[in-house]
N, C-alpha and C positions, 0 to 999 in steps of 0.2 A: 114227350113224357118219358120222363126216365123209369126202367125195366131192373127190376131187381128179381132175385132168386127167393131172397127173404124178405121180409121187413118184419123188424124185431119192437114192438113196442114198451121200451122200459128197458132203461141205462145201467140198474143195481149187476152183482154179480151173476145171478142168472143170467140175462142177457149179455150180458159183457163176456164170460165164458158160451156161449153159445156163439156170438158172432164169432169166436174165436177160433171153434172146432168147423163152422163152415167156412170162415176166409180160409184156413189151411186144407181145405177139401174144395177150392175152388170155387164156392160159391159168390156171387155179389151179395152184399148184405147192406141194407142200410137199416140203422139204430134209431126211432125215435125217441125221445127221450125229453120226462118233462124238464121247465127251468126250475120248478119248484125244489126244494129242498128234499133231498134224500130221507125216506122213514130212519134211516140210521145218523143222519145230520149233529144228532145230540152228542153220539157217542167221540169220543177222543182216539178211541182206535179200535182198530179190528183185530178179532183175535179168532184162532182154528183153522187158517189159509194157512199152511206151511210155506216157507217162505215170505209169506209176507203178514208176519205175526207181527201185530203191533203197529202197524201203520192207519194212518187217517181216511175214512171214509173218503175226503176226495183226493188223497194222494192213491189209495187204491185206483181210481177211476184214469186217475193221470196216467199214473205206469199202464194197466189196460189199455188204454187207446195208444201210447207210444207202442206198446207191444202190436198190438191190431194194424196202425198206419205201415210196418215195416212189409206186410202182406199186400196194400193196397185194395183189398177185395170191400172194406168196411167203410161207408158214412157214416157221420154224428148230423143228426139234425133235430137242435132244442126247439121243439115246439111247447108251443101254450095249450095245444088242443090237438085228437086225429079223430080221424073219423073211416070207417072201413068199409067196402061194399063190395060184394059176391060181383064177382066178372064173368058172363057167359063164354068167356073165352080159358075158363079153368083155371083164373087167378080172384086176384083182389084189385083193387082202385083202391087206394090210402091215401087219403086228404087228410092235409095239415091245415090249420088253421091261417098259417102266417106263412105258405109255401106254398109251390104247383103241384098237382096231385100226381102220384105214383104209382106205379106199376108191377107188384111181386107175383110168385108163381105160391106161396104159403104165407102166411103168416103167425109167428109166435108170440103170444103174450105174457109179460113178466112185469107188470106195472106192478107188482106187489098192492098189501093192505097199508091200512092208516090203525093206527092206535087211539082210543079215542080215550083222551086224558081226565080225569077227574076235577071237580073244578075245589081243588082244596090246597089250602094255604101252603107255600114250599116245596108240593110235589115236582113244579116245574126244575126247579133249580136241583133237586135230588137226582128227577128222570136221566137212565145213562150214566149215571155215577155210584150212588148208595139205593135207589127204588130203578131196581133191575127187572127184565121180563123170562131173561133167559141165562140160567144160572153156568154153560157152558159157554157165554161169551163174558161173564164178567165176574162169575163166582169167585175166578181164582184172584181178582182184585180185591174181594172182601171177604176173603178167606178170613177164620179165625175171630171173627163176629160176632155177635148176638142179631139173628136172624126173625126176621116177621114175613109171612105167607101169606097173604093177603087174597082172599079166595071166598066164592061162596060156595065152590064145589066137594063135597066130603071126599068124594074118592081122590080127587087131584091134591088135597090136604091130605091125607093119609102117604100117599106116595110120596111126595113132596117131606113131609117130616122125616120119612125113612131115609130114601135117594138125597136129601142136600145134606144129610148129615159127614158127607165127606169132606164141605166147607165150612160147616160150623156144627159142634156139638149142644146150642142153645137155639134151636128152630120151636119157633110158637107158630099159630094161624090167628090171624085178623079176621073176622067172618066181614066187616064192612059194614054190619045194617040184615046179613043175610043171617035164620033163623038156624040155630044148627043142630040136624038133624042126623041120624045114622052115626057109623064110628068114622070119626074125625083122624086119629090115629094120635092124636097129642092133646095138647095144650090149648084150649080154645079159647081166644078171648071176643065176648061180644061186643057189639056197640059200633055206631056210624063215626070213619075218622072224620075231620074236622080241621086238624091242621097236623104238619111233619114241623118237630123241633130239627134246623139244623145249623152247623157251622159255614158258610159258604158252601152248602150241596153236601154235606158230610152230615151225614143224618144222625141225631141224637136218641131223639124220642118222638114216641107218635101219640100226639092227642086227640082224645075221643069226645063224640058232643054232649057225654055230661060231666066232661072235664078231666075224666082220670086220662094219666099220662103212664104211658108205657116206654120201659126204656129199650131203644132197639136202635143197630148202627146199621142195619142194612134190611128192607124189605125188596122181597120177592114177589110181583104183583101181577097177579092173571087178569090184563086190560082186557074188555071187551075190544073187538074189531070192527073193520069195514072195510069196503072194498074202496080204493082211488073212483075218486067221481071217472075219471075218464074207460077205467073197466066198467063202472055200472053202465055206462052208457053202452059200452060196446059189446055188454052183455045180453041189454037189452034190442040193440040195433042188428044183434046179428042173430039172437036167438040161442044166447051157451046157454047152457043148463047149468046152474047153481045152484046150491045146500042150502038149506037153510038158515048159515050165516053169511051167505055171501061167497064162498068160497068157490073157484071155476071148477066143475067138477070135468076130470080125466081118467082116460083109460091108465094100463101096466104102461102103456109106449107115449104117454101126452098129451092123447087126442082129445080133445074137444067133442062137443056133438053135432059140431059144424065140423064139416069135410075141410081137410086144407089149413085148420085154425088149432094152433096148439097153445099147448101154457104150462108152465113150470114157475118154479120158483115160490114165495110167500103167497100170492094167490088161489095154490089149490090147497097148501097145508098148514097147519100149526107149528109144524117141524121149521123153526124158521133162523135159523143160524145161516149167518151169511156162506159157512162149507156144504152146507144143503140144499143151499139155493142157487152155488154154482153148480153141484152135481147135478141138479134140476136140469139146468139149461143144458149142461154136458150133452145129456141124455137124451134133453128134445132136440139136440142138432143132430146126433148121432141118426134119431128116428127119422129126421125130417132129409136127412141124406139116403136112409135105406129107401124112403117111400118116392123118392124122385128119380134115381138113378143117374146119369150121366148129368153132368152140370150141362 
């Protein structure tokens, strides 16, 4: 059985910046990581990594692991599945579904959430382009717009009108179907969407299901979430404690409420730009080095 220091579950920048900060602190690390396709898959480039502004979700990943292999401390191993269990001997047992089981002394988890999509006409082909979730990885792409908020929360529409106004001076809110209540802070238009007018993913207009059509090049959309099947499982299998969306909850330093089991990255927060979810990871190896001491 092979014996690792860590095993990092989830490939994204979180972990990919974590195994980094432990291969260069001597640690052995190995990365599982699923085959499925990246939550960020859609998008055409990554933007708020200095230096590596503007590059592809998996050319991001490529340069990582070339930078990681030049240490030698780091595996890549795509599994379909893992599964985790407490070791009376003060580690973990990590079984892969499609590999032999392993051996770490902690482990970190970074599988990130899933975005759960609407099922309405064009949203697919907009998603990542013009129907954005996170206006500091793609705002300054649709800068100078005519902007749609699409929300059923007043407070995060009140803010949201204020705060995006440094990328477009015409921000409305879409409620979706949601009743609206309190001060909204703007422009609120009701009604359930139904389908996105666009040009090849360049979004025109957005119509509602009693047919009025609103004109807007780019919405802003609070999807609800969930967590990767394979953290539910491991949430459930090992006993984290979660919020009540799902969310892994953490101490200031990572921890989990399993000894030994940390998390960073889009799994404990909302805050989910791809520079917040390597600082995540930064952080949990920094922790996960104070809490071990000598490799």
């Amino acid at each position: 059985m092979q014996h690792f220091d860590v095993a990092i579950i989830g490939g994204g920048p979180a972990g990919l910046t974590a195994a980094m900060a432990l291969s260069r602190s001597l640690r052995r690390v190995v990365v599982l990581d699923s085959a499925r396709p990246p939550r960020n898959a859609f998008a055409e480039e990554m933007h708020g990594i200095v230096g590596l502004d503007g590059v592809s979700p998996g050319e991001y990943r490529r340069r990582a692991w070339d930078d990681l292999k030049k240490y030698g401390m780091a595996e890549l191993h795509e599994v379909t599945g893992t599964d985790v269990t407490p070791d009376p001997e003060v580690g973990f047992t990590v079984t892969a579904e499609d590999g032999p089981p392993m051996w770490a002394r902690r482990v970190l988890l970074t599988a990130g959430m899933v975005d759960v999509h609407p099922e309405i006409e064009g949203f697919g082909a907009c998603w990542g382009k013009t129907v954005i979730r996170c206006p500091f990885c793609l705002g300054w792409e649709n800068r100078d717009r005519t902007w749609g908020v699409v929300t059923g929360d007043p407070e995060f529409a009140a803010t949201a009108v204020a705060g995006f106004s440094a990328w477009s001076d015409d921000v409305i809110v879409l409620t979706d179907g949601a009743t609206p209540a309190g001060e909204w802070g703007g422009e609120v238009v009701e009604g359930k969407i139904r389908r996105l007018h666009h040009i090849g993913g360049d979004l025109r207009a957005v119509e509602l299901a009693d047919g009025t059509v609103i004109d807007r090049q780019t919405l802003l959309w609070q999807l609800d979430q969930r967590p990767v099947p394979l953290i539910a499982h491991l949430a459930e299998r090992l006993g984290l404690a979660t919020d009540e969306d799902g969310y892994v909850e953490v101490d200031d330093s990572f921890h989990t409420s399993v000894p030994g089991v940390y998390a960073a990255g889009d799994l404990v927060t909302e805050a989910q730009a791809a520079v917040e979810s390597a600082a995540g990871g930064s952080g949990a190896a920094f922790q996960i080095i104070a809490d071990t001491g000598r490799p």
